[in-house]
LUMDREN-727871 format. One record per residue (C-alpha): x, y, z. Coordinates in pm, whole numbers, padded with zeros to 5 digits, always signed. Example, Ala and Ser with C-alpha at 12.3 -4.5 7.8 and 13.67 -1.06 7.14 Angstrom:
<pts>
+01230-00450+00780+01367-00106+00714
</pts>
This chain:
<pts>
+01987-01200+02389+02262-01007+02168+02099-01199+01920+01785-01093+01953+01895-00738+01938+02029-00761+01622+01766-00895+01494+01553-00643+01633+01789-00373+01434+01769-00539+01135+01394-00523+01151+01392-00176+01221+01615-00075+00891+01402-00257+00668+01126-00071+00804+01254+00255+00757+01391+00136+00435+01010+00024+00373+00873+00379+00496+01132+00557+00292+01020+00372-00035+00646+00398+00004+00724+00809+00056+00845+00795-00266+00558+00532-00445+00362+00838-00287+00473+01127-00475+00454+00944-00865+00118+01020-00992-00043+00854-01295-00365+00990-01497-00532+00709-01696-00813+00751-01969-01072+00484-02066-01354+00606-02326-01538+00893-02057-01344+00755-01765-01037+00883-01596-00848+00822-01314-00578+01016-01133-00347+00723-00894-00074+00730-00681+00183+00462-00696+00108+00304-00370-00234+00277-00560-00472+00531-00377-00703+00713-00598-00711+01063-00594-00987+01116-00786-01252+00918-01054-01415+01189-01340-01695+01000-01597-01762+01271-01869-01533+01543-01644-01736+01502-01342-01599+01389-01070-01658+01074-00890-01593+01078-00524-01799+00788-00455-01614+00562-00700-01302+00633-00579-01393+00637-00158-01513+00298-00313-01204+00178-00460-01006+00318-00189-01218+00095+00058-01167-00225-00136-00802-00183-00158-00740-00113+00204-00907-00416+00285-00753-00623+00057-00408-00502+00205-00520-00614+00564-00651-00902+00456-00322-00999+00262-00067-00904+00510-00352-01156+00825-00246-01467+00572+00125-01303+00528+00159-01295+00944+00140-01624+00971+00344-01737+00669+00608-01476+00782+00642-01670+01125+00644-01984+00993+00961-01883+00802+01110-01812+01160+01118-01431+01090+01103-01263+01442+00758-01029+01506+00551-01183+01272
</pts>
């Protein structure tokens, strides 16, 4: 049981350790031009915003945003199982 509790501890500081650095992938912002395209990204890789010819794009980058969010969930299904086949408590 004490075991289980530290284990339980240690899984809680690497989350807020995990929270902590995605706060910060948050606040860097990169602008990126291709020919008439540019794109304004965060670095946990959510779009802000998609111009073509300085018009903006909000369809393009609701679009984007879609994809990647469901690539993440889809990514961290497989990961669950991998995770607890490692023996790595909650997964």
């Amino acid at each position: 049981m004490i075991d289980k509790l530290g284990q339980m501890k240690d899984l809680y500081a690497l989350k807020k350790q995990a929270d902590a650095l995605k706060k910060e992938m948050e606040k860097i912002q990169v602008e990126v031009y291709e020919g008439d395209y540019r794109i304004i990204m965060l670095g946990d890789q959510t779009v802000v915003a998609v111009y073509k010819d300085d018009v903006e794009m909000p369809g393009l980058k609701k679009l984007y945003n879609k994809a990647l969010k469901e690539s993440q969930k889809k990514v961290a299904k497989q990961m669950r199982g991998k995770m607890g086949d490692m023996g790595l408590p909650g997964f």
